[in-house]
Residue, then its C-alpha position, 0 to 999 in steps of 0.5 A: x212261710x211255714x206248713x203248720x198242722x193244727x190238732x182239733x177234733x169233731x165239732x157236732x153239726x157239719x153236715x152240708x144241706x142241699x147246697x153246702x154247709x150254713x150256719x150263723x156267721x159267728x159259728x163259721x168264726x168259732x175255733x177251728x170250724x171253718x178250718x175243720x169244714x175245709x179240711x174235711x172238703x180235701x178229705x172228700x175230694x181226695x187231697x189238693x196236692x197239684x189241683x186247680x181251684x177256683x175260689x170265691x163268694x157273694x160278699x157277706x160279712x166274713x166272705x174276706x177272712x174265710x177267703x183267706x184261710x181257704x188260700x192258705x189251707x189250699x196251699x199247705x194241701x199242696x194245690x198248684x193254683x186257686x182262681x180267685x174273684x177280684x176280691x173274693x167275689x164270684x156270683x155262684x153261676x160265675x163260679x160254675x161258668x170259671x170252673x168249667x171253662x177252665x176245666x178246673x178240678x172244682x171249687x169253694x164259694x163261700x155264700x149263704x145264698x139268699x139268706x141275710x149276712x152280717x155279723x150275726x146272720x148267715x154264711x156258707x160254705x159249699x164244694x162244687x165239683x169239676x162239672x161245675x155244679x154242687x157237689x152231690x149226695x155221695x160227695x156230701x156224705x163223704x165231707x160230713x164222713x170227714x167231719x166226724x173223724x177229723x183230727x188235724x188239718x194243715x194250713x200255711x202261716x203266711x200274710x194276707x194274699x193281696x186280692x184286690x190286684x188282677x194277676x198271679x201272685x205266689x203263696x208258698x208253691x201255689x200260684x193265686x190268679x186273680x181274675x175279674x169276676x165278671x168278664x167271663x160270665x158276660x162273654x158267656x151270655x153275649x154267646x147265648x142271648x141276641x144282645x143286638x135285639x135287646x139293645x135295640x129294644x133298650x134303644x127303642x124306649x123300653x124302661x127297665x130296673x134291675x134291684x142288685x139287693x146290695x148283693x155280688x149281682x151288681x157288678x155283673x147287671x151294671x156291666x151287661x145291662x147298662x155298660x154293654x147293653x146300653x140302659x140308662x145309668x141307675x136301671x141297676x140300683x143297689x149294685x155295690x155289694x155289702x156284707x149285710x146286703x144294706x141290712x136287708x134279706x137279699x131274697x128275691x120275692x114280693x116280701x123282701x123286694x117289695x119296694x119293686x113291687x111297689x115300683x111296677x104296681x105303680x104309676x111310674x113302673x117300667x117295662x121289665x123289672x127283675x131282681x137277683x139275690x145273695x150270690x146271684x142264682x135266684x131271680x124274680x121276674x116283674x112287668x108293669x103291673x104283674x109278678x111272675x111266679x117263679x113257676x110260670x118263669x120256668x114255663x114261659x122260658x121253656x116255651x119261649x128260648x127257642x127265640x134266643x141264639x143259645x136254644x134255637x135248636x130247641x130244648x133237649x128235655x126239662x127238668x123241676x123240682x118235686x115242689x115245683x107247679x107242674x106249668x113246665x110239664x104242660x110245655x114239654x107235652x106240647x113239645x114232645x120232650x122229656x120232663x123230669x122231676x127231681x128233689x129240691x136241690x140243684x145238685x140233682x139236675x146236674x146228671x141230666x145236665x151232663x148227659x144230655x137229657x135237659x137243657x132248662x131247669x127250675x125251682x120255685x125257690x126263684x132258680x131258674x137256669x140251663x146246661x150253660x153252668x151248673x148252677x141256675x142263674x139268676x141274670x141269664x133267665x133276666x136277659x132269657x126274658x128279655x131276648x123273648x121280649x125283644x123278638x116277640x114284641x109282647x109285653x111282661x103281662x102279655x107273654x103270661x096271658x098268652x102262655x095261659x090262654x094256650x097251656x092253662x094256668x098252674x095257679x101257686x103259692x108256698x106258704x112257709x112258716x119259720x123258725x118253728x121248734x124242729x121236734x115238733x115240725x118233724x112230729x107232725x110231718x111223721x104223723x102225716x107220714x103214717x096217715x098218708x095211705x088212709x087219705x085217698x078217698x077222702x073229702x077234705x076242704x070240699x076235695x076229694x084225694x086221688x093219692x098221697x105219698x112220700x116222693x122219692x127219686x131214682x136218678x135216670x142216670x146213675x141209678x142213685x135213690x133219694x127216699x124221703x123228698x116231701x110228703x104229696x097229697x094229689x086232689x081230683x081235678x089236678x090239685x096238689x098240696x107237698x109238705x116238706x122242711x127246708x134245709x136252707x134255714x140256720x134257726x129251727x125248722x122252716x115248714x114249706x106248704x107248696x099249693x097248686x091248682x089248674x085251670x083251663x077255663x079261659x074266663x078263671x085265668x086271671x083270677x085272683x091266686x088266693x081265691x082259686x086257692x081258699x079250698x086247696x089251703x083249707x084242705x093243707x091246713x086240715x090234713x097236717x093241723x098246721x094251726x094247731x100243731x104250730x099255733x100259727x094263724x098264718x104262715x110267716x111267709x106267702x110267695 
């Protein structure tokens, strides 16, 4: 084994988004740039020399090759020891549970998320810091810094690291530990749920169906809910994770998952139904006959985790994204705890994690989590949801008319319209931009704007300011529209239109989402000229 340096030099474009850097997979494969990516991460972080890491990912296509190149440049940093998942495979919140518990000096995951994988699709690649959360702005600004200064990076010539074997191998002076990706996570949420109450629910009949989308979620759903909490043999379907997840999108929502829909809508559906994406941190909820928002999750968990072991001291505050329905600010009202709101990107409840001041959080994006990790979870708000089902005796649908009928409905939907031209989609959010103090007052759709601005947040914590988070039109009556591009995309530019509107009349409580909507769509449509700014007739994507 011998430490090569190789020279390189900048490569355009590595400038990490709200989790990591994400390009198309044969990008990642071109000369030098995962190497220059991962150099400018131990740049960041001031060196490897004698840390701990831990290493791992969801198990795209490239997952297996990345990993070993991250070993190897570990080692000629001088690392003392990486963590590795069997195989490479760690979920994300696996990944942020091994760093805290092992008190690790942070971590690489290698995913793209939700995005699709394959030979031609998405990878990723993101830091986490020793809190276990992804790494914040000032470290990301640092990595992108390195990135545009790099000349060298320094890696071991050395064979592949066998990672298919549990136990401590050498590379060079670091020490590999391969550990089994799922046994600490799954010791973890047995000390957070009553597993005794949803394993005698299970017992008592109650039929689920978790959907692994072929994605890292598999191994983890099979081994608690079937192995530990005693569902029957194929609850857990498409649970071996592939490199191009079965060729599918491993999106958890009614358009890449619609074979669940399908399933709950129909005369054989069971009682609960959940999916999970790409690296295990987003989530979707189902019931016989319902799905549930992403938004009403988050509430309906707030008002509800006090019936799980792990919360029932209750809720130190809560905390969504700007994009967010505002449903959970309802429940911290009724329960007289903090709720804050934060920029799209977990990496900004990380203070309020660490300090104290939240215990729950949420994105409409289908992340859902707690202080339990850094990251959210898409399985602990699966078996959260099933605890409460378990001690309330109330079924998916019921829980959600209930939470209605006591907090009002927060009725929501996104509209995404993808792969736009970038220039154009930022021209027209700039000209928003420019019109946004003239739109109070005015009528528009048959509503009246109440106020219009650019969100920016001021970290409670540090202090630190985030200008430019999406553009926020509010309506009279407790209406809003958010305009925002989203950073998670590899093509052009995804334009996100987040629609809300509340109700509190018990008699419009199960109304259909799009018919409480038509006006608050309308009026989105005409202040950004959506139609024809991007010749679109309709969004690509309605969650």
């Amino acid at each position: 084994m011998q430490k090569i340096t190789v020279e390189t030099r900048p490569i355009e474009g590595q400038k990490p988004g709200t989790s990591g850097l994400r390009k198309k997979t044969p990008v990642f494969m071109g000369p030098h740039y995962l190497e220059n990516f991962v150099q400018a991460i131990w740049t960041a972080i001031g060196g490897v020399a004698g840390k701990t890491l831990v290493l791992g990912g969801d198990g795209r296509y490239f997952n297996d090759r990345a990993a070993q190149v991250i070993l190897r440049m570990a080692a000629a940093g001088g690392a003392a020891r990486v963590i590795v998942g069997q195989n490479a495979l760690l979920s994300t919140p696996a990944a942020s549970n091994l760093i805290r518990k092992r008190k690790t000096d942070g971590g690489v995951i290698m995913s793209a998320s939700h995005n699709p994988g394959g030979p031609d699709e998405d990878f990723g690649v993101k830091f986490n810091t020793p809190n276990g959360g992804p790494a914040p702005e000032e470290v990301t600004n640092r990595i992108f810094e390195a990135t545009t200064t790099i000349t060298s990076y320094d890696i071991l010539e050395a064979q592949d690291v066998d990672l298919s074997t549990l136990g401590e191998t050498t590379l060079g002076d670091m020490v590999v530990e391969v550990v089994d990706p799922v046994a600490d996570y799954a010791a973890l949420m047995e000390a957070l749920f009553d597993f005794d109450a949803i394993r005698a629910l299970i017992a008592g009949g109650f039929t689920l169906r978790f959907d692994a989308m072929h994605a890292v979620t598999g191994p983890y759903a099979k081994a608690i809910l079937e192995d530990i909490l005693g569902a029957p043999a194929g609850s857990v379907v498409n649970a071996v994770p592939s490199p191009d997840f079965g060729g599918g999108h491993p999106d958890p929502n009614p358009i890449w998952a619609k074979p669940l829909v399908d399933l709950v809508m129909g005369p054989d559906a069971p009682d609960f139904a959940a999916a999970s994406d790409g690296d295990g941190d987003r989530n979707m909820i189902l019931g016989r006959g319902i799905v549930v928002t992403p938004s009403d999750s988050l509430a309906v968990l707030a008002a509800n985790a006090h019936l799980a072991p792990g919360y029932a001291d209750g809720l130190k505050g809560v905390a969504r994204s700007m994009p967010t329905s505002r449903a959970v600010d309802r429940v911290a009202e009724a329960k007289g705890i903090d709720c804050y709101e934060t920029p799209t990107g977990w990496k900004f409840f990380g203070n309020l994690l660490d300090a104290g001041r939240a215990t729950l959080c949420g994105e409409e994006s289908a992340g859902t989590g707690s202080d339990h990790v850094r990251e959210k979870d898409g399985l602990w708000a699966v078996l959260l949801w099933l605890n409460i089902l378990a001690r309330s005796g109330k079924s998916v649908a019921g829980t959600l008319s209930d939470h209605w009928q006591t907090f009002g409905r927060n009725y929501y939907t996104r509209h995404d319209y993808e792969a736009l031209d970038k220039a154009m989609a930022e021209a027209m959010l700039d000209d928003l931009r420019g019109r946004l103090p003239g739109l109070p007052g005015q009528v528009i759709a048959g509503r009246t704007v109440e106020s219009a601005d650019e969100f920016a947040y001021d970290d409670p914590v540090d202090g630190s300011h985030s200008a430019g988070q999406g553009l926020r039109v509010h309506f009279q009556g407790g209406a809003r529209v958010v305009f925002r591009l989203s950073g998670t995309g590899t093509v052009g530019a995804t334009l996100r239109v987040y629609l809300e509107d509340f109700v509190d009349d018990p008699a419009r409580l199960e109304a259909p989402v799009e018919e409480v909507l038509a006006d608050i769509i309308a009026a989105a449509d005409e202040i950004a000229g959506i139609r024809n700014r991007t010749g679109r007739d309709a969004p690509d994507v309605k969650t």
